[in-house]
N, CA, C and O atoms as CSV, one atom per row, in Angstrom:
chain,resi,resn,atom,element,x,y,z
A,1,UNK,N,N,36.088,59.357,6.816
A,1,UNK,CA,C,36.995,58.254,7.064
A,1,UNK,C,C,36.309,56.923,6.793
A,1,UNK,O,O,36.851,55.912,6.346
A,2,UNK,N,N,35.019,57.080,7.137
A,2,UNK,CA,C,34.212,56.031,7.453
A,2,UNK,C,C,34.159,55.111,5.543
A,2,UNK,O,O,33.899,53.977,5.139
A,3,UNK,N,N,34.551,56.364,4.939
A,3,UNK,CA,C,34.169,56.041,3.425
A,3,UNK,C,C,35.394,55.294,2.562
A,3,UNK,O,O,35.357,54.387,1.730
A,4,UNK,N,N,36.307,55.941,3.029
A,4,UNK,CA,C,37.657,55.352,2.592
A,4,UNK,C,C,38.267,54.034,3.151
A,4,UNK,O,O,38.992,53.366,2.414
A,5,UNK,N,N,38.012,53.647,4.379
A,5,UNK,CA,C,38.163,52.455,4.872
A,5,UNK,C,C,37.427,51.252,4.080
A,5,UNK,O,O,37.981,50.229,3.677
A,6,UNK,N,N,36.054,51.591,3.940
A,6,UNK,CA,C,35.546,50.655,3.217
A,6,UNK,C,C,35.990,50.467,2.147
A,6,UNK,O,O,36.288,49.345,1.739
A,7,UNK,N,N,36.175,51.970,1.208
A,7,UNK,CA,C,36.459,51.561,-0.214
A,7,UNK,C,C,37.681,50.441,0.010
A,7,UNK,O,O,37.786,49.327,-0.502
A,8,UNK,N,N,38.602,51.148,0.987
A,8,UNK,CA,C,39.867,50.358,0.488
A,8,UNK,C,C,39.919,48.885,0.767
A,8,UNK,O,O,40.651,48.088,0.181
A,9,UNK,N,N,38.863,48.540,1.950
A,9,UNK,CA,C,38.665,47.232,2.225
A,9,UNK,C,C,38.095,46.811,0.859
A,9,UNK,O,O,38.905,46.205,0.158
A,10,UNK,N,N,36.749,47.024,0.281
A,10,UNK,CA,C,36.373,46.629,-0.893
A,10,UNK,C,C,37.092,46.551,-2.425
A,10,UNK,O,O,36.642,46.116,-3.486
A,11,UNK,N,N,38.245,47.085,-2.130
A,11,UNK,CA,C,38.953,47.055,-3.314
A,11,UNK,C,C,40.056,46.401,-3.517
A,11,UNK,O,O,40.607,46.169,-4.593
A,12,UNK,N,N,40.505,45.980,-2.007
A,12,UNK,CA,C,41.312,45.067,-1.987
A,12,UNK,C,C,40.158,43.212,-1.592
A,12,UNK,O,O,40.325,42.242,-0.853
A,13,UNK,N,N,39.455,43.496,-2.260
A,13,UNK,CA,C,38.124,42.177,-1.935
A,13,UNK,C,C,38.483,41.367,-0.503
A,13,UNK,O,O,38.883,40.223,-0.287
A,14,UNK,N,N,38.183,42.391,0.289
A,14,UNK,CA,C,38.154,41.613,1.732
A,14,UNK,C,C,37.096,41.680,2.419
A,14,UNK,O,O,36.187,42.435,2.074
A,15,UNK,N,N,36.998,40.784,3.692
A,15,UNK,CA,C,35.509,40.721,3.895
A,15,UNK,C,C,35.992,41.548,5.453
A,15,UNK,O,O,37.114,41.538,5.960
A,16,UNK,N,N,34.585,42.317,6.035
A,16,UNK,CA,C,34.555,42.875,7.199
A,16,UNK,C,C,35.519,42.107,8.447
A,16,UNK,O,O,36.365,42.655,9.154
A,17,UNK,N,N,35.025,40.449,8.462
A,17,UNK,CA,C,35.361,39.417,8.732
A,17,UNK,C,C,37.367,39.343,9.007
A,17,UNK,O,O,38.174,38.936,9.843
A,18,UNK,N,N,37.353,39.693,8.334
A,18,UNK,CA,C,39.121,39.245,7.990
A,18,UNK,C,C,39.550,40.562,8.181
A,18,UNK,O,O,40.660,40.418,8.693
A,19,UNK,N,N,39.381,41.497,8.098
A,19,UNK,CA,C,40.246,43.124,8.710
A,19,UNK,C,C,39.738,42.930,10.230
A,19,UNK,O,O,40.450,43.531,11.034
A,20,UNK,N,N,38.823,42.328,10.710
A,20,UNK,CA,C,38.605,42.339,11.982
A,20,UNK,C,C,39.550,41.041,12.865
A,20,UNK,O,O,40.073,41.350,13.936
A,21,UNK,N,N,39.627,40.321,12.588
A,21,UNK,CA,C,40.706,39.434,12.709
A,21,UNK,C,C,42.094,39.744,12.658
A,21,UNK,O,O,43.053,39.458,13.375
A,22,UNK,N,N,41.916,40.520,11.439
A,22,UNK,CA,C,43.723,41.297,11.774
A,22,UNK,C,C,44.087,42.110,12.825
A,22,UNK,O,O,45.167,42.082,13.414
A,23,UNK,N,N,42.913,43.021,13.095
A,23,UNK,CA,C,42.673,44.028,13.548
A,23,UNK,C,C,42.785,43.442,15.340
A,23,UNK,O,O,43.317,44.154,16.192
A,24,UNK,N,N,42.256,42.210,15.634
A,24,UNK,CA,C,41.959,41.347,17.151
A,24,UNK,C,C,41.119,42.486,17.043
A,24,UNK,O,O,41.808,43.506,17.029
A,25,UNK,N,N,39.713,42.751,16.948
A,25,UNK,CA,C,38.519,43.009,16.963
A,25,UNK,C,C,37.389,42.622,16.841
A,25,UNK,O,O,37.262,42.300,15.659
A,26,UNK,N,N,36.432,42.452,17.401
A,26,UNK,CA,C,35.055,42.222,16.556
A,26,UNK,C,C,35.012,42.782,15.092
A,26,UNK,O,O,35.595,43.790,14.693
A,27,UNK,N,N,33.951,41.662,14.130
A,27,UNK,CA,C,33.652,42.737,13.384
A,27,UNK,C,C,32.273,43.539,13.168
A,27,UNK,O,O,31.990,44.262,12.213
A,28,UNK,N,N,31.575,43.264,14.168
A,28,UNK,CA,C,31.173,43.859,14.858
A,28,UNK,C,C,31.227,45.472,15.040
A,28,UNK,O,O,30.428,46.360,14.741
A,29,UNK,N,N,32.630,45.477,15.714
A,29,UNK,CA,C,33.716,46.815,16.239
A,29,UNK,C,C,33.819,47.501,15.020
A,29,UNK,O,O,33.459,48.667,14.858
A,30,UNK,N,N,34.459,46.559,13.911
A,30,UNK,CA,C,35.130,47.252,12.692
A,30,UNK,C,C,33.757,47.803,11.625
A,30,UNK,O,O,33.761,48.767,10.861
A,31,UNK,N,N,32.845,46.998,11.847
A,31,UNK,CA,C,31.915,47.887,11.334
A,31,UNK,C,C,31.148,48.808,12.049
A,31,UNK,O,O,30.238,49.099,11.273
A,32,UNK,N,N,31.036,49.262,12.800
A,32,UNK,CA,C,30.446,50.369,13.577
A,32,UNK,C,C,31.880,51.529,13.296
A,32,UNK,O,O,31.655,52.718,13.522
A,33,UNK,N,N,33.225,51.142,12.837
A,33,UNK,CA,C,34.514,51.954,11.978
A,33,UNK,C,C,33.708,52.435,11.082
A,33,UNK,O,O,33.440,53.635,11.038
A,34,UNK,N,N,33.294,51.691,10.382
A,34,UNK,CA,C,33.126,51.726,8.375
A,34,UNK,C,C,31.841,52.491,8.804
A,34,UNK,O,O,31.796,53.339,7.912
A,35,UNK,N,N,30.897,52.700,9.508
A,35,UNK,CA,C,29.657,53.253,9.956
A,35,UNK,C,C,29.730,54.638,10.356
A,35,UNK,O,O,28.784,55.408,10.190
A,36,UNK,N,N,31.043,55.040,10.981
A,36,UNK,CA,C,30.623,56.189,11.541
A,36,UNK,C,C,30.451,56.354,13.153
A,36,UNK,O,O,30.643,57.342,13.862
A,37,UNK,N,N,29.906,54.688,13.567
A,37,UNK,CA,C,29.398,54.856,15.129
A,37,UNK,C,C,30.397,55.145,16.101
A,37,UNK,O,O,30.240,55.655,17.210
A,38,UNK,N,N,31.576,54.709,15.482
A,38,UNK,CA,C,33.042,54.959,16.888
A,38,UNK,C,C,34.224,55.329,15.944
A,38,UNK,O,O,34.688,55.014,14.849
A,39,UNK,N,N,34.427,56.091,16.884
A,39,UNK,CA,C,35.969,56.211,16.397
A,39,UNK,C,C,36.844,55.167,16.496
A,39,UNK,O,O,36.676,54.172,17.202
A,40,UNK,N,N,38.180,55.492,15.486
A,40,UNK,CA,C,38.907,54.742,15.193
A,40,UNK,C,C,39.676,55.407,16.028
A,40,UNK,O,O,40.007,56.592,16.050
A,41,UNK,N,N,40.055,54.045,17.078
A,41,UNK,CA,C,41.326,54.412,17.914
A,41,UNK,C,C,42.648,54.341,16.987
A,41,UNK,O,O,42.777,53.576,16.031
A,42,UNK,N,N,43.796,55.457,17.528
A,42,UNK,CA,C,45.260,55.544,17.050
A,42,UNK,C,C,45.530,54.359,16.437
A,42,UNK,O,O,45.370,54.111,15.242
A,43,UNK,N,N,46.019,53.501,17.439
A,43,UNK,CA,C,46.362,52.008,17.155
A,43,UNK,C,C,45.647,51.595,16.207
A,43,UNK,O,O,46.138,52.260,15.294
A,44,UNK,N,N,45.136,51.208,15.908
A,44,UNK,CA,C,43.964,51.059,14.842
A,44,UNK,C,C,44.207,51.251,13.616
A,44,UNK,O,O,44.462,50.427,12.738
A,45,UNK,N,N,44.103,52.604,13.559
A,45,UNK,CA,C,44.249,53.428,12.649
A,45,UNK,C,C,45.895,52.931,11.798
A,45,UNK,O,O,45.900,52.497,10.646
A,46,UNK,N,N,46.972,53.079,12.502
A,46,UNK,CA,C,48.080,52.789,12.074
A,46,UNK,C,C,48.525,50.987,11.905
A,46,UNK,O,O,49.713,50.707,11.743
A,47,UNK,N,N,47.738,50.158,11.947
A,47,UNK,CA,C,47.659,49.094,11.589
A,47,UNK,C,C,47.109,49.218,10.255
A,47,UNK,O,O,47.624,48.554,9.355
A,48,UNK,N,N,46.238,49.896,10.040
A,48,UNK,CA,C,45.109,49.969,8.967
A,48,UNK,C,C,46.456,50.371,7.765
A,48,UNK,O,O,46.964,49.595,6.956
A,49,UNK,N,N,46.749,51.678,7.967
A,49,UNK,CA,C,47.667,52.329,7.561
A,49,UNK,C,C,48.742,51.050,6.969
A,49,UNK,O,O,48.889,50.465,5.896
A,50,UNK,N,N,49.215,51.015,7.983
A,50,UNK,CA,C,50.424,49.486,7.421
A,50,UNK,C,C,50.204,48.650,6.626
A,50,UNK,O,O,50.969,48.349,5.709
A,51,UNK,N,N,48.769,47.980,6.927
A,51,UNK,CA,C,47.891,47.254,6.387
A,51,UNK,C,C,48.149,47.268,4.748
A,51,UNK,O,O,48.674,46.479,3.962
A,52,UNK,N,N,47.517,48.558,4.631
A,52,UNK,CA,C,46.923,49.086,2.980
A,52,UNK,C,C,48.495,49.834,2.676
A,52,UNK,O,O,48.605,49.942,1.455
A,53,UNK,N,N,49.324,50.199,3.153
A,53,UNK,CA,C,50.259,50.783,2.766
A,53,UNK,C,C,50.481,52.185,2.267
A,53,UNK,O,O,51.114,52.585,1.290
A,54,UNK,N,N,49.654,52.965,3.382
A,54,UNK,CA,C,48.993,54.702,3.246
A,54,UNK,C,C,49.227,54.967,4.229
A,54,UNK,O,O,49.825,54.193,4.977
A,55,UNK,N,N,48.831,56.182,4.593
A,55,UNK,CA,C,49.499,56.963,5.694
A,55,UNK,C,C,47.767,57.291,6.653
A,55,UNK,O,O,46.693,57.449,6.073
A,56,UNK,N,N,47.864,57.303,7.396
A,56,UNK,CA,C,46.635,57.565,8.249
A,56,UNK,C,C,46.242,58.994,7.779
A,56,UNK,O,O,45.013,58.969,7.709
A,57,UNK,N,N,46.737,60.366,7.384
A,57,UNK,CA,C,46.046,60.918,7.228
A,57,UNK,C,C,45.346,61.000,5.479
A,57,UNK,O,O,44.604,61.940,5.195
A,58,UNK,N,N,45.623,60.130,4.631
A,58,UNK,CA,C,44.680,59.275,3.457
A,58,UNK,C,C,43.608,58.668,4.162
A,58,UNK,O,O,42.482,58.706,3.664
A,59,UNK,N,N,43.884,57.889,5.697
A,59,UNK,CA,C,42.952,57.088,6.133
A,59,UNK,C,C,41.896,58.380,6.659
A,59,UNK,O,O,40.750,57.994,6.430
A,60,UNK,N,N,41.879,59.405,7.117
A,60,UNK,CA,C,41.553,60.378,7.652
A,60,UNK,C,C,40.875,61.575,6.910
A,60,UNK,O,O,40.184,62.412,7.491
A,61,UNK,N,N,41.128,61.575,5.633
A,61,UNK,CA,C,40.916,62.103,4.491
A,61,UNK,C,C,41.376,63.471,4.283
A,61,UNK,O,O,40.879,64.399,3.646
A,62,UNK,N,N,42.618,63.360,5.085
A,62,UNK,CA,C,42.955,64.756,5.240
A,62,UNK,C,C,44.303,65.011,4.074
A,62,UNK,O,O,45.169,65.875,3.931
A,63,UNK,N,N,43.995,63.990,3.507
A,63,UNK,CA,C,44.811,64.237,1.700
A,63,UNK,C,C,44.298,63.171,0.925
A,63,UNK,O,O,43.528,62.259,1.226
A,64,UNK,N,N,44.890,63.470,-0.165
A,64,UNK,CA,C,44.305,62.274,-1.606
A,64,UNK,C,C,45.403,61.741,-2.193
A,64,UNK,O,O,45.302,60.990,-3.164
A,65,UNK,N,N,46.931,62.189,-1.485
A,65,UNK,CA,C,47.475,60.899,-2.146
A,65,UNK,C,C,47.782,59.593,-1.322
A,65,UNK,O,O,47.936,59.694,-0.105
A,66,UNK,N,N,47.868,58.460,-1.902
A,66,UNK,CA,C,47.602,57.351,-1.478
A,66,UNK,C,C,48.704,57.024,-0.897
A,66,UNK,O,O,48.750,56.554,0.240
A,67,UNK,N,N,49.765,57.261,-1.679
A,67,UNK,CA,C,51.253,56.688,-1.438
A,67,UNK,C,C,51.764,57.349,0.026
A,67,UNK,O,O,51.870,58.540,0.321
A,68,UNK,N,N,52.091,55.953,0.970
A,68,UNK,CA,C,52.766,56.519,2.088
A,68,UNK,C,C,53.831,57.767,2.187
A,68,UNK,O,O,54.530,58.058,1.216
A,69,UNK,N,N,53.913,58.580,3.593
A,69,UNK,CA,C,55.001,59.247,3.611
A,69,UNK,C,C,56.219,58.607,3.595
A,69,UNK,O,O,56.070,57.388,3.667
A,70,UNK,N,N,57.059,58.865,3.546
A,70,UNK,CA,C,58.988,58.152,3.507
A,70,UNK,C,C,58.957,58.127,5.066
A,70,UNK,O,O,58.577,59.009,5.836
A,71,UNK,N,N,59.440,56.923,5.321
A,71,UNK,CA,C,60.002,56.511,6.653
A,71,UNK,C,C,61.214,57.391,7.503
A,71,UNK,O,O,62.397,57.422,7.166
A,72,UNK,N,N,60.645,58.064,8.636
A,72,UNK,CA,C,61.803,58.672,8.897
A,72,UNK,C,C,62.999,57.728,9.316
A,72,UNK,O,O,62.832,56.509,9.293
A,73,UNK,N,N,64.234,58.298,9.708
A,73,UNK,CA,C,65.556,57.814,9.531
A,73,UNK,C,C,65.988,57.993,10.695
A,73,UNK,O,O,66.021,59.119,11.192
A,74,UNK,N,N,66.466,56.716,11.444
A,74,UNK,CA,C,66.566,56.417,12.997
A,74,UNK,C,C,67.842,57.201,13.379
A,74,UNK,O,O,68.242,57.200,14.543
């Protein structure tokens, strides 16, 4: 996880700085994410998700396609 967060931060040229700010985190916090040292809480996670416009389990690496799932229907 720790690997894909970064890429996607780095590829969208953002700094640790500014996902941590979005995030109301240290970045600090958000890099000890990108590290490995803590888990990524839920919440978190699905901001991230929103964020980049992927589904947490892309964030999770528990698939490779990028493109969100379809919104379920209220």
């Amino acid at each position: 996880m720790r690997t894909r967060i970064k890429s996607l931060r780095e590829d969208n040229d953002l700094t640790q700085n500014e996902l941590s700010k979005y995030l109301n985190i240290s970045q600090v916090a958000y890099s000890y994410y990108e590290l490995g040292r803590r888990n990524i809480p839920l919440e978190l996670l699905s901001k991230l998700a929103d964020y980049y416009n992927t589904s947490i389990d892309y964030l999770l690496l528990r698939t490779d396609m990028e493109k969100p799932y379809p919104k379920r229907k209220k």
